[in-house]
C-alpha positions in Angstrom: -49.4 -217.7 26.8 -45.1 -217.4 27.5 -44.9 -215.4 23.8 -48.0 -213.1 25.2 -46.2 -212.4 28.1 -42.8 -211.6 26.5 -44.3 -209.2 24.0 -45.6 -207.2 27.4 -42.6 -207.3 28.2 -40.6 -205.8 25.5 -40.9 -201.8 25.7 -42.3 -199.8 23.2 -40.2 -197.4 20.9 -42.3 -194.6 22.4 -41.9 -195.5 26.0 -38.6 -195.9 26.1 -38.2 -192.4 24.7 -40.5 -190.9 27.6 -38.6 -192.9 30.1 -34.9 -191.4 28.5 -36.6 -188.0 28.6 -37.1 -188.1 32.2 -34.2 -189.2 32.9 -32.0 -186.7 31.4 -34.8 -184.0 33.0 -33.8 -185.9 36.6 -30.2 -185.7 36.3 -30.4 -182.0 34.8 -32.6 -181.0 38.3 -29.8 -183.0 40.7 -27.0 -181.0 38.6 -28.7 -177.8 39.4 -29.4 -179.0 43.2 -25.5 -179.9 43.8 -23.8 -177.0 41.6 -25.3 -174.4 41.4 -23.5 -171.2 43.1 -25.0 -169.6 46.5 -27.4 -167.2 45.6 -26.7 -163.7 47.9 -30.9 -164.3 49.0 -30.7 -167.6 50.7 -26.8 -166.8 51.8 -26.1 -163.6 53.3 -22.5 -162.3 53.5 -21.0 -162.8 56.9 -20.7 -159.2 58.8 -17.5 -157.6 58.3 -17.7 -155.2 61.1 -14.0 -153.2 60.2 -15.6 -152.1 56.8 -19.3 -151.5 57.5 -17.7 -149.3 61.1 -15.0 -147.6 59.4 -18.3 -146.6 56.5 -19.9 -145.1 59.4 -17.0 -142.9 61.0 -16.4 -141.2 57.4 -19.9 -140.5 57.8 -19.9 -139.2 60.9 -17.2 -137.2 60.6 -18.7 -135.9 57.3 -22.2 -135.1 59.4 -20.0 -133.9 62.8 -17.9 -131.1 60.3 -21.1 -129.7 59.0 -23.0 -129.7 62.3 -19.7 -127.5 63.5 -19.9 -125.2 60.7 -23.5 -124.7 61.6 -22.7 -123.9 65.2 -19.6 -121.9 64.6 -22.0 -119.6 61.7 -23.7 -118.0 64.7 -21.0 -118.6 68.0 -21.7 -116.7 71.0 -18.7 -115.2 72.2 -16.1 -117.2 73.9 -17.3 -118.0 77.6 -16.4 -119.7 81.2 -18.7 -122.4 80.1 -17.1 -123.2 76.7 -13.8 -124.1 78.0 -15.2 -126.0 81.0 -17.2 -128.2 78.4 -13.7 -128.4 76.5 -11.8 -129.5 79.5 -10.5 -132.9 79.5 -12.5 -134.9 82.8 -10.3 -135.7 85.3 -9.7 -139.7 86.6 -11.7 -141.1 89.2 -11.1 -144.2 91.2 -12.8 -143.2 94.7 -15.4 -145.7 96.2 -19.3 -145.0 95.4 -19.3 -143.5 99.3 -16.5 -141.0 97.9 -18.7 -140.6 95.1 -21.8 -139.8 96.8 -19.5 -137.1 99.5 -18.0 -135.4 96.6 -21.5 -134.8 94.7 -23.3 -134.1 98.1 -20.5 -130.9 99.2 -21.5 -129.1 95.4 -25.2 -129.8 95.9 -26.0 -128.5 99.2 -29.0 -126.6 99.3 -29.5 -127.1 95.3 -31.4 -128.8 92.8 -30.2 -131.0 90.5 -32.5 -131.1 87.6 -33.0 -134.0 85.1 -34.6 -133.8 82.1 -34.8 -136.7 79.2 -36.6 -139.7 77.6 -37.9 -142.4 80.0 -35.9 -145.5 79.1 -32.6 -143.4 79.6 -32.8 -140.0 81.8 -35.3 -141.4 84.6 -33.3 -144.9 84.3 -30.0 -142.2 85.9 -32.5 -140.6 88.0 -33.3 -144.2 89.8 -29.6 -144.6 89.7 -29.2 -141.3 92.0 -31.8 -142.3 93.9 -30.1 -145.7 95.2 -26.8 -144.0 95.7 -27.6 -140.6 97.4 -30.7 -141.0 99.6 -30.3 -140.2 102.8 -28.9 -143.7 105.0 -32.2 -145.5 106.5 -34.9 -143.2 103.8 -34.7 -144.4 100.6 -36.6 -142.4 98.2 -39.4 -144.3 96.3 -40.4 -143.1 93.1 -44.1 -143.6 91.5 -43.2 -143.4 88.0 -41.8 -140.9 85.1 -45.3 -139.4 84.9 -46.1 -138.0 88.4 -42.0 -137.8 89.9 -41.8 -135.7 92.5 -38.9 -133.4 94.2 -36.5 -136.1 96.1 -34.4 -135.0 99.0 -31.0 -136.4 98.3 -28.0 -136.3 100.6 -29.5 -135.2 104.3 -33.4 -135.0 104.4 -35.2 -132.2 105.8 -37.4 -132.9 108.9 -40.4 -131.8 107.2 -43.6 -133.6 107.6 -44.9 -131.9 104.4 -43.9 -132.1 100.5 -41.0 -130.2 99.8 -40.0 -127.1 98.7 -36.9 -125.3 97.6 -37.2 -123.4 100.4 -37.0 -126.0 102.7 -33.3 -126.5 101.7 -32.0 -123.7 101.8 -29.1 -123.1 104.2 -29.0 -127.0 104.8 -26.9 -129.8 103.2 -29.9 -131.3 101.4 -30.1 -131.2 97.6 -33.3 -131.7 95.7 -33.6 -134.0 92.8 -36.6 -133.4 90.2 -36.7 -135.4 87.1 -38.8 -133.9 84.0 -40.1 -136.3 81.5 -38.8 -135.3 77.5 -38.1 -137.6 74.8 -37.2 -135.2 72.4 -36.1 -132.3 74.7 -38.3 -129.7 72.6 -38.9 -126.7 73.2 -41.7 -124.6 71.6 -42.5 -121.6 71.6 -45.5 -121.6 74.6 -44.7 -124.3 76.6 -47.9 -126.3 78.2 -47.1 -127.8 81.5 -48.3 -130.7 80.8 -48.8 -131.2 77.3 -50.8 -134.1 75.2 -48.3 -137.4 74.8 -48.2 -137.1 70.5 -47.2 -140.0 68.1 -44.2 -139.8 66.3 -45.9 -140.5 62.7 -42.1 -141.9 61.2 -42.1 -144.5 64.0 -45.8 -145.0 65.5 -44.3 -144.4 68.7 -45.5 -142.1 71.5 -43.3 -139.4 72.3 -43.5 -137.4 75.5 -42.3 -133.8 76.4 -43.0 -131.7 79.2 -42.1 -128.2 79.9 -38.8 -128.4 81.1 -36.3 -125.7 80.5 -37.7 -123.3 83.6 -37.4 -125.5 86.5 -33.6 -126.1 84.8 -33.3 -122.5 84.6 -33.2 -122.7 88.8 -31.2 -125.4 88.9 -27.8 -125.9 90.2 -27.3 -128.5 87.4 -29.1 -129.2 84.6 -28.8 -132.4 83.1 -30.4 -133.7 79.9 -30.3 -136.4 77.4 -31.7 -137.7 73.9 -32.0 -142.0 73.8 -31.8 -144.0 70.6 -34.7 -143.4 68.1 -37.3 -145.9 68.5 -37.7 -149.0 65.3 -41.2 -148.2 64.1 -44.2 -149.9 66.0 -45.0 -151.4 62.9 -41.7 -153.2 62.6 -42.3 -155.9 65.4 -45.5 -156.8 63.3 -46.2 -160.5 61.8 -44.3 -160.5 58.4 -42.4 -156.9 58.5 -39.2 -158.6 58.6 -36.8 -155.8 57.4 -38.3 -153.8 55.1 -38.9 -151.5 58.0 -35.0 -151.0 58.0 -35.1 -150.2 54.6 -38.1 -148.3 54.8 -36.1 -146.0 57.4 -33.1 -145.5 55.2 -35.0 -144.7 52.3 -37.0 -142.2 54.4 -37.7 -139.5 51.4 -37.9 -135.2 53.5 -41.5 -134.9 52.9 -41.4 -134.2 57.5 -37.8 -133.7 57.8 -36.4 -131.1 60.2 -35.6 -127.6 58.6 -31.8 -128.1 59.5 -31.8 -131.9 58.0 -30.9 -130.5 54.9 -27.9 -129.4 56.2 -26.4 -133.0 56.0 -28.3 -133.8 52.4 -24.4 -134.8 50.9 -23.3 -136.7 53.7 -22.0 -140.2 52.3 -23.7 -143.2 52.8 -23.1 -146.9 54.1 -22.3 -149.0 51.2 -25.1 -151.7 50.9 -23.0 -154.7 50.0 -24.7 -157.9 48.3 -26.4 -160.1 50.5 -26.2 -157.8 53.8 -27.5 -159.5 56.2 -30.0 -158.1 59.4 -27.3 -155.7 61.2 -25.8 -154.3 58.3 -29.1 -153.4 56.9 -29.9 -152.0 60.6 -26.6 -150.1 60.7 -28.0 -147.9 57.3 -30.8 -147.3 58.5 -29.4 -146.4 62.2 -26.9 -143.8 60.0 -29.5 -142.3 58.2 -31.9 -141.4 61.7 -29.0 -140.0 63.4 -27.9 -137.8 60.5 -31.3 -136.8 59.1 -33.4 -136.6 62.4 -31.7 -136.8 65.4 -28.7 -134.3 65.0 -30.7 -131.4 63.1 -33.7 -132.2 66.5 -30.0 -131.5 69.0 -29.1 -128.7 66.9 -32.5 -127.1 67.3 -32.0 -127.5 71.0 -28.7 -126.4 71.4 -29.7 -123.2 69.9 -32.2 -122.5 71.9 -29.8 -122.7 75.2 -27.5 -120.7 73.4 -29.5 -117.8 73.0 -30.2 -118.0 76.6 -33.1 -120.6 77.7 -31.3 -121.4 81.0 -30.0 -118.5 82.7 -30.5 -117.8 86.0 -29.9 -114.0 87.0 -27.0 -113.0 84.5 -25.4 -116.3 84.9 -25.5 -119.7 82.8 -26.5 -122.8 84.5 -23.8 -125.2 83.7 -25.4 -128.1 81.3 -24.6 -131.8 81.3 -25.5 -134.1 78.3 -25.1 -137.9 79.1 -24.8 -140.6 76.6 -26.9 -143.8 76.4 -25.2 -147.2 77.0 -25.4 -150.5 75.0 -28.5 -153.1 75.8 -28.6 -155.3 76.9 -26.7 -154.1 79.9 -22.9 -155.4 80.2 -23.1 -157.6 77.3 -19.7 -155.9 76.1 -18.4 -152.4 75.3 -17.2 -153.3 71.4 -20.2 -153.0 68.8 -18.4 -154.8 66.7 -19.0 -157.8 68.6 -22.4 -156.6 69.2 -23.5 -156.5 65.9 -22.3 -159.8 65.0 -24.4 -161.4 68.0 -27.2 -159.3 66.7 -26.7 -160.6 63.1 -26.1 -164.7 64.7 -29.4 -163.7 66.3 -31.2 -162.4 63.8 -32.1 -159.4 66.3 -31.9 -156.0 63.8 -33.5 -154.0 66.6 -30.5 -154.5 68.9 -28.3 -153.1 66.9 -30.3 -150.6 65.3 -30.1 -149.3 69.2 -26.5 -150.0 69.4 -25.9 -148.4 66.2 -27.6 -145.3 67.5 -25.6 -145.1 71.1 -22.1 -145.5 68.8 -22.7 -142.5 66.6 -24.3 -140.4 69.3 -20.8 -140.9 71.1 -19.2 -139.8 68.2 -21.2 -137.0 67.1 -22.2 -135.5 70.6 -18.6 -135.9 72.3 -17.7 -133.0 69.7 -20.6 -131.3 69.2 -21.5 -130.2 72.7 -18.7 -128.7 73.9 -19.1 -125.8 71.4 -22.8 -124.8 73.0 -21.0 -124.5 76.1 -22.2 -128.3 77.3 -19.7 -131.0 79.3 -20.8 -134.7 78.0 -20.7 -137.9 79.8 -20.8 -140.5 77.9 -22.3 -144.1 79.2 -21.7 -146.8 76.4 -18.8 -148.6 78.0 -19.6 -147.1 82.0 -21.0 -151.0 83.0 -19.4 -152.7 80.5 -15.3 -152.3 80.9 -15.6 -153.3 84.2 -18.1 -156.2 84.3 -18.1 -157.8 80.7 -16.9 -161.1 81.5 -17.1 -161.0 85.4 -20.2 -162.9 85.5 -21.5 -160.1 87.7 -25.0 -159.9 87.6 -28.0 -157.0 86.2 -28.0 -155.4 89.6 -24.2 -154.7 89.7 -23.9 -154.0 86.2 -26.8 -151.2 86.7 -24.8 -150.2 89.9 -21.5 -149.6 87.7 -23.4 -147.3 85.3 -24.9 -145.6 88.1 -21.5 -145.3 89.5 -19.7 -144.2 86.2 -22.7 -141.3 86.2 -22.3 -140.2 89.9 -18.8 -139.6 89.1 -19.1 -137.5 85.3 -22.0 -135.1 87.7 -19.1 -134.7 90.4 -15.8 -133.9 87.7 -18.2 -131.4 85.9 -19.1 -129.6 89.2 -15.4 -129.6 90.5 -14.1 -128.2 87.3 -17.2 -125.2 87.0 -15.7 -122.0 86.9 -18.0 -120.3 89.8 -19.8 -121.6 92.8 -23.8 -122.1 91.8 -25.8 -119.6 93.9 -28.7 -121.0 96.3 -31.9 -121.8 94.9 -34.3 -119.0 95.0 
């Protein structure tokens, strides 16, 4: 029985060359496990913000030098209105009530007319509202869709809805806001045309017929927001191939001007970019290859005279978008590195977009004759770090707008003339 028992024991030639066979296969797999380098898939670069921004700016100035070509190949003779939009805006520290006085004196008995996307243009106009209703009336708006005229400043006593004529001769100003994402103009305009969806984004896009009730206007102000990520993008799975999707975007619908940017340089992809980086391309490649040649359509169309009132122009603001969210911080540096730590690619997509709109517009604009305001640091120098709260930030901005609307009336060359 004990010699049965030790010959079970004793292992077998072959068995003991299985069980050295997976050994060495278990040691080889624990070697791999431990030493093997980082693969750029699992490990993405961390962001380095000074080399991906300073990418962008050669771009941009790339894309801004050939967007000034364009407008200088058919400039309008030199004007009143081109050096006002060139003039450098004047310092303002005065209080809100200041503020509200000094915007008030240029606006009496005129309209002030808004027209722009929903997210960014009626966010001001809600901003206007707050600060320059009359004291004890503050206006109440129903929505983007059905805004009416709002008496700002000193109300009317008028029982019934108002009219320009109602204002007239009084301090009161009107304030109408117009609903347009893209700020298009065709070539009939509908009143109220049929929301369409943008088919490179699956986003509705709204505009109305805006450019006559600017023509009356004492002001006209307008703005273009951040392009949309694609609806598709927010869907189970997409992760970022929607980003890459976007800078890959081949002309097949491009604008008939985006060719005009077809050797601007790109953003150097870098191994193992991570979510903001990626977002930053594909933010570059919007602005340059849809959003500036959709401005440049615009801004010839009010250079060949869309807003003219009698024989003179109506003086044009363009303001700027701001960061989201709202005072987290006026550096996108910083902001894209949150985004990244967050994994949030939509953030700064949208960030991405407000930076190189600064860029682009602030030296753009002024050669169509157009002062621009620009909002991306308005609540965020003075409140990042303050703990202040949503309210206040959204106070600042409204604040930092008021005061842009007042420098560009003080520094128009001639008083505006009543509203018909």
């Amino acid at each position: 029985m004990a010699s049965q028992f030790l010959r079970f024991l004793r292992p077998r030639p072959r068995s003991l060359l299985l069980i050295l066979v997976l050994l060495a296969l278990q040691l080889s797999a624990s070697y791999l496990v431990y030493h093997r380098p980082p693969s750029s898939h699992h490990a993405p670069a961390p962001l380095n913000t000074h080399t991906l921004l300073a990418a962008v700016d050669a771009a941009l100035e790339h894309a801004l030098q050939r967007a000034l070509a364009h407008a200088r190949s058919s400039a309008a003779p030199a004007s009143a209105a081109a050096a006002w939009a060139h003039a450098p805006r004047a310092p303002r520290n005065a209080s809100a009530a200041r503020a509200r006085d000094a915007l008030c004196a240029h606006l009496q008995g005129q309209t002030l007319h808004l027209a722009g996307p929903r997210g960014t243009t009626y966010a001001l106009h809600a901003r206007l509202l707050a600060l320059l209703s009359p004291a004890g009336a503050p206006a109440v708006c129903p929505g983007p869709a059905t805004c009416p005229l709002h008496a700002l400043c000193h109300a009317p006593a008028a029982p019934r809805p108002l009219l320009p004529a109602d204002i007239a001769g009084t301090r009161t100003a009107l304030l109408r806001y117009v609903p347009a994402d893209t700020l298009a103009l065709p070539p009939t305009p509908v009143r109220f045309p049929t929301p369409v969806v943008d088919p490179r984004t699956g986003v509705r896009a709204v505009d109305r017929a805006w450019a006559r009730g600017a023509a009356r206007a004492a002001l006209a102000v307008l703005g273009r927001a951040p392009l949309p990520a694609p609806a598709w993008s927010y869907a189970p799975g997409a992760r970022l191939a929607w980003a890459d999707a976007l800078h890959g975007a081949g002309d097949a619908d491009a604008h008939a001007l985006a060719p005009l940017f077809a050797g601007v340089p790109d953003v150097p992809a870098g191994d193992g970019a991570g979510p903001s980086a990626r977002a930053v391309r594909a933010a570059l490649h919007t602005t340059v290859r849809v959003f500036v040649p959709e401005v440049l359509a615009t801004l010839g169309a009010l250079r060949d005279g869309v807003l003219v009132r009698g024989r003179q122009p109506v003086p044009v603001v363009w303001h700027g978008s701001w960061y989201l969210p709202l005072g987290a911080g006026g550096d996108l540096g910083r902001l894209l590195q949150r985004a990244d730590a967050a994994q949030d690619p939509w953030n700064a997509y949208y960030n991405a977009q407000v930076y190189m709109h600064d860029r682009l517009l602030a030296g753009l604009l002024p050669e169509y004759g157009i002062r621009y305001i620009p909002l991306s640091g308005a609540a965020n120098a003075s409140y990042e770090g303050a703990g202040r709260g949503e309210g206040e930030n959204a106070d600042a901005l409204g604040k930092s707008f008021l005061d842009g609307l007042a420098d560009a009336l003080d520094a128009w060359p001639s008083p505006a003339a009543p509203v018909a």
